[in-house]
BAKOLVEX-340061 format. One record per residue (C-alpha): residue in one letter; x, y, z. Coordinates in steps of 0.05 Angstrom, whole numbers, plus 32768, in hexadecimal, padded with zeros to 4 digits. Layout:
<sites>
aXYZ ...
</sites>
This chain:
<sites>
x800080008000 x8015804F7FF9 x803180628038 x802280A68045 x805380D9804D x805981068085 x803D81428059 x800681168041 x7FF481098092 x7FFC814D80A9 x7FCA81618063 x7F9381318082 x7F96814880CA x7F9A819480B5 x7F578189808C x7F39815E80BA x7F49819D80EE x7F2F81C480BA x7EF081A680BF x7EE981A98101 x7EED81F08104 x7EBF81FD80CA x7E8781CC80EB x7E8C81F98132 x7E8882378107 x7E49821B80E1 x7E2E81FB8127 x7E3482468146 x7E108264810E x7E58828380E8 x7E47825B80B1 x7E0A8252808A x7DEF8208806D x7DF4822A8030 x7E3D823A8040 x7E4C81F78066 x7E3981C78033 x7E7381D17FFF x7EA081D68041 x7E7F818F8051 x7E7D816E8011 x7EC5817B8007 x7ED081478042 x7E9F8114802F x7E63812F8054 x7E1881288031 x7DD68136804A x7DAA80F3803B x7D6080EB8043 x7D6580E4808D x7DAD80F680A7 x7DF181068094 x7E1480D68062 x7E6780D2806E x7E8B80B48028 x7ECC80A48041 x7F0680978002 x7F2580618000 x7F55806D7FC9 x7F5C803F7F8D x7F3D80077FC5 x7F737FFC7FEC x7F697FF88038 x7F947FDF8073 x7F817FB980B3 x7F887FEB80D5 x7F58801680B0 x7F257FE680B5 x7F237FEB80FE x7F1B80318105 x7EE9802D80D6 x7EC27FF280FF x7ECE8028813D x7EA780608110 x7E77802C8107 x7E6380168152 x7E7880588172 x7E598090813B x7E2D8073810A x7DEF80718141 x7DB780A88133 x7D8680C88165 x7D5A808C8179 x7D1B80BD815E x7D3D80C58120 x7D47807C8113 x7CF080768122 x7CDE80AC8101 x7D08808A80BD x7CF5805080C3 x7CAB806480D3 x7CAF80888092 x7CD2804A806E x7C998014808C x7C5F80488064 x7C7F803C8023 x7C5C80057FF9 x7C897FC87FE6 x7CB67F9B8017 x7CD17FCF8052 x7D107FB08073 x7D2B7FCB80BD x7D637FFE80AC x7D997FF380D1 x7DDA801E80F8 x7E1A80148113 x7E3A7FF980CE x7E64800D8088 x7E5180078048 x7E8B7FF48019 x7E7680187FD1 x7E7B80057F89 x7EB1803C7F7F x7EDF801A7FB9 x7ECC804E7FF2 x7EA4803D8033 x7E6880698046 x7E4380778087 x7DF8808D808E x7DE9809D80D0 x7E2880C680EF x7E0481018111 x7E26813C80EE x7E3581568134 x7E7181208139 x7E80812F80FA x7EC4814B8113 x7EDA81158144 x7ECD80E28107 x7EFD811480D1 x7F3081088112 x7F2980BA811C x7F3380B580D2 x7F7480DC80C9 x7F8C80B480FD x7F90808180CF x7F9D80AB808D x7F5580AA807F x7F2A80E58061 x7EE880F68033 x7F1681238001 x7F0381107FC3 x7EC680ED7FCF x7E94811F7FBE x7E8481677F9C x7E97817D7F4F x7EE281617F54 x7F0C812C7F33 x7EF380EC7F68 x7F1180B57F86 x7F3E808C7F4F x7F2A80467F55 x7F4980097F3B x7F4B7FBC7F2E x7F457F9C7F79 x7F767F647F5A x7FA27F9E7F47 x7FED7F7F7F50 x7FDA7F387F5E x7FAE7F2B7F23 x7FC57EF67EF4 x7FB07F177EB1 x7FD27F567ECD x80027F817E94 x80157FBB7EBF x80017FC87F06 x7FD3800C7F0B x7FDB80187F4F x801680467F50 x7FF4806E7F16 x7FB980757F3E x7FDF80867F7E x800380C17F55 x7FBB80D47F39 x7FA180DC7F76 x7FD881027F8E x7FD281317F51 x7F8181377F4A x7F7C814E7F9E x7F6981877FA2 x7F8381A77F58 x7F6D81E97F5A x7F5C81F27F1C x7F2881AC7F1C x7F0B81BF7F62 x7ECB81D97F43 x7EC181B07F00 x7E7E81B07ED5 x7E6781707EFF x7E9781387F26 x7EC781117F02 x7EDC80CC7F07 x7F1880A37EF3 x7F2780547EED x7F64803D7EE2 x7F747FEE7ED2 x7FB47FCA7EBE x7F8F7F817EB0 x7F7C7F5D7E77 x7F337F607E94 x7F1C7F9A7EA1 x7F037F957EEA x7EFF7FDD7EF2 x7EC87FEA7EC8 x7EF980197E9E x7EC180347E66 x7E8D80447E96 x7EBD80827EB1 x7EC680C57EA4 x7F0F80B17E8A x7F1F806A7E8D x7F68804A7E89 x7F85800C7E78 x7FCC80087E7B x7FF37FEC7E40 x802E7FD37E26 x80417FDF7DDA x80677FBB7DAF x80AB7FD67DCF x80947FB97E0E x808980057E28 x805780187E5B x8020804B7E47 x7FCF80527E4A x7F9780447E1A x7F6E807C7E33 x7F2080857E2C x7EF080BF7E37 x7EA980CF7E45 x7E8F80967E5E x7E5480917E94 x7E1380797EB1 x7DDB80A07EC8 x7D9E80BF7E9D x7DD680B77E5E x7DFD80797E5D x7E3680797E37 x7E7480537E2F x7EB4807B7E2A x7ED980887DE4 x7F2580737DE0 x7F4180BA7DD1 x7F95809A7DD7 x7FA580587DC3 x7FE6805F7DE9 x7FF880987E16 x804280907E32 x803C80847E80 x806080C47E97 x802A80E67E6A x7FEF80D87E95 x7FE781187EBB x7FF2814C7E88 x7FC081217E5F x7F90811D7E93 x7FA281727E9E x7F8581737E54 x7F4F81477E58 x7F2E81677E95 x7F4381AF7E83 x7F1B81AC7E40 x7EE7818F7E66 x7EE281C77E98 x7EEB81F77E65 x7EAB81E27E3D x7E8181B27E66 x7E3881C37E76 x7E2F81EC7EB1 x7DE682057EA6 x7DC881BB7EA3 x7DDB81927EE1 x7DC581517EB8 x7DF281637E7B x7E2A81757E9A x7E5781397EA4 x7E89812E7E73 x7E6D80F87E4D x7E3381347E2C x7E72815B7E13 x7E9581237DF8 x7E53810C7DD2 x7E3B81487DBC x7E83815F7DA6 x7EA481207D94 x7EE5812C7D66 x7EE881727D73 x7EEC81617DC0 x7F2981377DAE x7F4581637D88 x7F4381987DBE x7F60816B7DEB x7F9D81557DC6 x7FA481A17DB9 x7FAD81B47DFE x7FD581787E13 x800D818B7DE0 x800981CB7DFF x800F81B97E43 x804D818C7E1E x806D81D47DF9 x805982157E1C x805581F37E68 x809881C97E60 x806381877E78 x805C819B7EB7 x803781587ED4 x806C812D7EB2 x807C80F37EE4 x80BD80F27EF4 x80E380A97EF8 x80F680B27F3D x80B580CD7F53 x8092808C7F2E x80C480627F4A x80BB80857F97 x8074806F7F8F x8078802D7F6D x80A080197FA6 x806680197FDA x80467FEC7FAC x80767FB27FB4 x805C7F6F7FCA x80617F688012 x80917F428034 x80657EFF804A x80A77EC8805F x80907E948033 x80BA7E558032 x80F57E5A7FFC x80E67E0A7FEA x80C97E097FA1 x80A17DD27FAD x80797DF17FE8 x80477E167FBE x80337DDD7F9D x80317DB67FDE x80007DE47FF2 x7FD67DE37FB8 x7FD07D9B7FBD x7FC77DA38005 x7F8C7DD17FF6 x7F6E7DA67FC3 x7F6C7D6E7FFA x7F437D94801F x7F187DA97FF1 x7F087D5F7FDF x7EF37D558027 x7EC97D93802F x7E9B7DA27FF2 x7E8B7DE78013 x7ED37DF88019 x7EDE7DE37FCC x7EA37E0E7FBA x7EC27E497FE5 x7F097E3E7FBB x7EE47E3C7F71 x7EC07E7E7F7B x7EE17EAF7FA9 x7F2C7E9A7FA5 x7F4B7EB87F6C x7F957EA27F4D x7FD27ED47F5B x800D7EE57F3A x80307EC57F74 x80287E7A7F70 x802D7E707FBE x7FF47EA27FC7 x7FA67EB37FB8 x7F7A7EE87FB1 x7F387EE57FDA x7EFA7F017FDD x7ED37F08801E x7E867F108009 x7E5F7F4A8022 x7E227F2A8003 x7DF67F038036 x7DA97EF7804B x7D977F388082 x7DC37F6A806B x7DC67FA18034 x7E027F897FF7 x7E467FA98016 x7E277FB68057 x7E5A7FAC808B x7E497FB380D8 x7E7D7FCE810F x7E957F7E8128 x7E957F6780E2 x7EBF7F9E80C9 x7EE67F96810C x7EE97F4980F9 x7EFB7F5880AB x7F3E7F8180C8 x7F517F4380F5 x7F517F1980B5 x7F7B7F4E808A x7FB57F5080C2 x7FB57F0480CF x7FAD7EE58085 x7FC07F208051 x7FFA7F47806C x7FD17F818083 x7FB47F98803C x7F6E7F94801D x7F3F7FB17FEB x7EFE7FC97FE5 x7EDE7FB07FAE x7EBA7FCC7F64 x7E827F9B7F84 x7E797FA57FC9 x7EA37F777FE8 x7EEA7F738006 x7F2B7F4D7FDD x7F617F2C8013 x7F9A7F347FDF x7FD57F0D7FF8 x7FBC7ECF801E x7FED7E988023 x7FD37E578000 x7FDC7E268045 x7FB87E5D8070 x7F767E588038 x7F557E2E8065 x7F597E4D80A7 x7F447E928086 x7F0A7E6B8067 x7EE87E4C80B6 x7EF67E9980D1 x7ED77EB5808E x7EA17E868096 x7E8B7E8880DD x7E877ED580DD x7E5B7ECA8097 x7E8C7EE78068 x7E997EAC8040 x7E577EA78011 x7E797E837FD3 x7E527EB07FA4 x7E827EE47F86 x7E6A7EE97F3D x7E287EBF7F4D x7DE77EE87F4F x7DDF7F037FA1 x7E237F1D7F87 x7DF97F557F77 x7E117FA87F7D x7DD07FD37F99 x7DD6801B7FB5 x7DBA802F7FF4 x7D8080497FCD x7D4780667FE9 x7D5380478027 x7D808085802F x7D8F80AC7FF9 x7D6280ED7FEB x7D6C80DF7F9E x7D52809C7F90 x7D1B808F7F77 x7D0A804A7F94 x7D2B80217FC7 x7D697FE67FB1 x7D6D7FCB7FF1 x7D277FA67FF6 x7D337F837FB2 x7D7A7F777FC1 x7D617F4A7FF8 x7D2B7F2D7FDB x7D527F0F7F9F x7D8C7EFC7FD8 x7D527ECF7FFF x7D397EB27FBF x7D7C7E977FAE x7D967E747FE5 x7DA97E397FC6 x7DEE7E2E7FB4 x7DE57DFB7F7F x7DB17E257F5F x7DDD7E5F7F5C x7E1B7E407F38 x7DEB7E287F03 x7DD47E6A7EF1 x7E1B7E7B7EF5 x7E487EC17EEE x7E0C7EF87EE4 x7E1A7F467EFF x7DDA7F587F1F x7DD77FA67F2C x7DA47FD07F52 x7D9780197F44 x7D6880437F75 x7D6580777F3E x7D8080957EFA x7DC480A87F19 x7DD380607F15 x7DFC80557F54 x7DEE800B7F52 x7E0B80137F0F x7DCA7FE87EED x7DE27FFE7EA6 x7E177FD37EAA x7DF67F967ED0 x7DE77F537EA7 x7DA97F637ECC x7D9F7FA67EE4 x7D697FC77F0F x7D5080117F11 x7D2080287F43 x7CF280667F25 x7CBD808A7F3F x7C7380847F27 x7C3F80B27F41 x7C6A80AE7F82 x7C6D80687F7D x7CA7803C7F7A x7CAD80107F35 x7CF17FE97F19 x7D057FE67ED1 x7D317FA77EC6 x7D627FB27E8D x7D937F737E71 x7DCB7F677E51 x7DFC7FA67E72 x7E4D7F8E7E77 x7E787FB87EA0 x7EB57F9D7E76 x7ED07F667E9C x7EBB7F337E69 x7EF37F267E34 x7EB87F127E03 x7E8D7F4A7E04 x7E8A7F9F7DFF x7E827FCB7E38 x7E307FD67E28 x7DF47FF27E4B x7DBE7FC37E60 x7D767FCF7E30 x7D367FD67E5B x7D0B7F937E55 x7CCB7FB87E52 x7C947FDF7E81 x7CB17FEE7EC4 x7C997FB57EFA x7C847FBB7F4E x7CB37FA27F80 x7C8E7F6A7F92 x7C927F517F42 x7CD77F587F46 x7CF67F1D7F5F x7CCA7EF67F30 x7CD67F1D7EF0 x7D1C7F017F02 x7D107EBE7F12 x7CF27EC67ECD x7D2E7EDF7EA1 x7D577EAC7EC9 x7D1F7E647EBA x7D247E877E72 x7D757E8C7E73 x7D7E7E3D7E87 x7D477E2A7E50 x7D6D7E4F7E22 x7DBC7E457E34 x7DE87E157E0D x7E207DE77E28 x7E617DD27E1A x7E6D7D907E3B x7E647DA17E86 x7E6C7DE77E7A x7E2D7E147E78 x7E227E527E48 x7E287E8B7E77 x7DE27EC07E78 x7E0D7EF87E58 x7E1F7ECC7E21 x7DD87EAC7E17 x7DBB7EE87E14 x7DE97F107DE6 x7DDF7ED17DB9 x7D947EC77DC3 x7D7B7F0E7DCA x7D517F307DEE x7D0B7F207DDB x7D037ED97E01 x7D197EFE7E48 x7CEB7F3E7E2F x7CB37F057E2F x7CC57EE67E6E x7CC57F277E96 x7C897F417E7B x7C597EFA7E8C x7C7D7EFA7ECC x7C517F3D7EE1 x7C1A7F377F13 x7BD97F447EFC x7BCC7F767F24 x7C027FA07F24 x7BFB7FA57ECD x7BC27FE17ED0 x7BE880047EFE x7C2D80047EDB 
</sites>
């Protein structure tokens, strides 16, 4: 991991000080709301349907042990509202029609852009919270307002097998550039960057303001393939590839030009056509051109400024070494292991099922990548309470030298556990219900908090989220349907991100009612056989209690419909790219209840 500097700690304690003073000024009338808020939302502080909402970065998705416990700390000691703020939401929550579960306090929510959130921290403690994180180099910069956000990244990022060029010291020296650039503290709308070095793109790379995938060219040098405009929301769109190959030490000035066109011309008199993407579309080649322009001269008249020097890439890259983990020197121990694991695995089916879907290969033979699953029956998708996220930091320090990562999907990667210790991590995982063998399977699913909290959705995620997690219990049943991304919107801003979900949900708003579209076929990217696309909309929105049976629907219509290749089943993706979208249209639509159809 980056290991802050000293200036880099004494930055985070001066603005969490900062903070503090502006919330006593604002608490003693000094300060307006009008005048707070920026103040706030520069630190990670939103106002939510029924109490403040904390984003705190987590940059790129890396996260230490001891992180996590301070974090589990926020949890139990912070995230606790007045007990007649609590009734009164969830009186209000138990009047709206459609299934109505118990919110809940005292926990983090890990999000799909690798940050953890917190929706019930009474803004008055607001200050003490800025403190506890910078303890830890912890902070909410970058996690909210009209500024270049939170760089995320593949959570295999330097293990990964597939991997051509590890992003993470390219996102490190992003971050350090984009915080708080004065000239991009007040862009057209916020702006968001994904960076991935992989094969696969598990970053979601086109579905980003700028999305890059690092590259080698036929020299064997090190540069970008860099792509622009891309998005969810009322407008998806999938980025544009504006550079084939941008050298590596070219990334900031590029990104200078990119985002300095952008401010210069993006939409600031339509909030809903400001983001990037409506420039890029509406401008296309003359955007580019604009762009490549400036960046030559940023190159001529300003000397390239940003250009990374070797010895400042080289500073960096050096946190990012593999951490020292005393393995055994004997060549043959690795495999030992292996075969040691694969004995086990013979003897406990549930174990072998554990090892096939959340253990992942690494570049180092000896060790594995693992996934613990935030995905479980009585709790919201990346929900994590104060013991488990207490309980998720005793496994990082004991089985994965200290390090993990917050997920694209909502869970938590252990990226350096020893193959002879997989078993003892899997009975902890499991007995504090954080080994669910279903990364990739269905209850896999990303949902946003929805209505449940946020003042701009729509409809609520969390109800359906659970309902479709209950339905599909079974284990056997769920590695028949196989790998399908199932994504939950609570409204058009798509932070369930169900434009790029195999099968994607969006909550809207009917007469003040709540009513889901279901959209198929979206692909974040990560499959090597298929574009980055936006799901298509199935047909007349349906009620919350049709739902999970339009579902059930598209999935009895997927296994009449799939192929197979010896034991080998034709994933849903690939079904329904060959198939079409008229059988599952069909399905959906019959699966309707009667009663709801005159109302929808």
């Amino acid at each position: 991991m980056y290991q802050y500097t000293e200036f880099d700690k004494q930055f985070v304690r001066a603005r969490a000080a900062q903070h503090r003073d502006q919330l006593e000024r604002f608490q003693a009338g000094q300060l307006s709301g009008d005048e707070f808020k920026p103040l706030r939302l520069q630190n990670g502080w939103y106002v939510q349907r029924y109490a403040p909402m904390l984003r705190v970065a987590v940059p790129y998705g890396e996260i230490s042990a001891p992180q996590l416990k301070v974090l589990a700390q926020i949890a139990r000691d912070y995230d606790t509202p007045d007990a007649a703020l609590l009734a009164e939401a969830q009186a209000t929550q138990d009047k709206i029609a459609g299934l109505a579960p118990k919110l809940t306090t005292n926990y983090g929510h890990f999000t799909t852009r690798q940050n953890v959130q917190f929706n019930w921290i009474p803004l008055s403690k607001s200050a003490d919270v800025m403190d506890l994180l910078a303890s830890v180099n912890l902070h909410g910069i970058q996690t909210s307002g009209n500024c270049i956000r939170n760089t995320t990244t593949d959570e295999l990022a330097g293990v990964a097998v597939d991997e051509v060029v590890d992003p993470r010291p390219y996102a490190e020296l992003i971050r350090q550039w984009s915080t708080l650039h004065p000239e991009f503290a007040f862009l057209p709308r916020k702006f968001k960057i994904a960076i991935t070095g992989a094969q696969e793109d598990r970053a979601a790379i086109g579905w980003h303001d700028v999305g890059l995938k690092m590259v080698k060219n036929a020299s064997g040098e090190v540069g970008f393939k860099v792509l622009v405009g891309g998005g969810m929301g009322r407008t998806p769109v999938v980025g544009s590839q504006i550079r084939e190959f941008l050298p590596w030490n070219q990334i900031m000035n590029y990104l200078e030009a990119v985002i300095r066109v952008y401010n210069r011309w993006g939409r600031r008199d339509n909030l809903y056509k400001a983001r990037i993407k409506i420039l890029v579309k509406a401008e296309g080649q003359r955007y580019f051109d604009e762009v490549e322009a400036e960046y030559q001269d940023i190159l001529v008249k300003d000397g390239g400024l940003h250009t990374i020097p070797q010895a400042e890439f080289d500073r960096v890259a050096t946190c990012f070494a593999a951490p020292a983990l005393n393995l055994p020197n004997d060549a043959s121990w690795a495999a030992k292991a292996e075969a040691d694991v694969s004995i086990e695995a013979a003897k406990t089916p549930a174990f072998a099922r554990w090892i096939a879907q959340n253990v992942k290969p690494h570049q180092n033979p000896a060790l594995r990548a693992v996934s613990l699953s935030f995905k479980r029956v009585g709790q919201a998708p990346g929900d994590a309470t104060a013991d488990q996220l207490d309980a998720a930091a005793a496994l990082v320090a004991q089985y994965s030298a200290g390090e993990a990562r917050v997920t694209h999907t909502q869970n938590l990667v252990l990226p350096w556990v020893r193959l002879d210790q997989l078993h003892a991590l899997w009975l902890e995982a499991k007995a504090l219900g954080l080994a669910q063998p279903n990364i990739g399977l269905l209850t896999d699913m990303i949902a946003c908090p929805g209505g449940d909290y946020c003042a701009l959705a729509n409809a609520r995620s969390l109800p359906l989220a659970a309902a479709i997690t209950e339905r599909y219990q079974d284990l056997d049943e769920l590695n028949d349907l196989g790998h399908i991304d199932f994504h939950i919107s609570g409204c058009i801003n798509s932070c369930g991100h169900h434009h790029s979900g195999h099968i994607g949900i969006l909550g809207v708003d009917k007469d003040g009612k709540e009513w889901y579209q279901v959209t198929l076929g979206g692909s974040d990217g990560k499959e090597l056989s298929g574009p980055t696309v936006a799901g298509k909309v199935v047909g007349p929105s349906f009620s919350s209690f049709e739902v999970p049976d339009v579902i059930e629907a598209i999935l009895d219509t997927y296994k009449a419909l799939r192929t197979s290749q010896g034991h080998k089943a034709e994933a849903f993706i690939d079904t329904l790219r060959r198939v079409g979208q008229d059988p599952f249209k069909a399905a959906a639509n019959a699966a309707r209840h009667p009663a709801e159809v005159t109302t929808a």
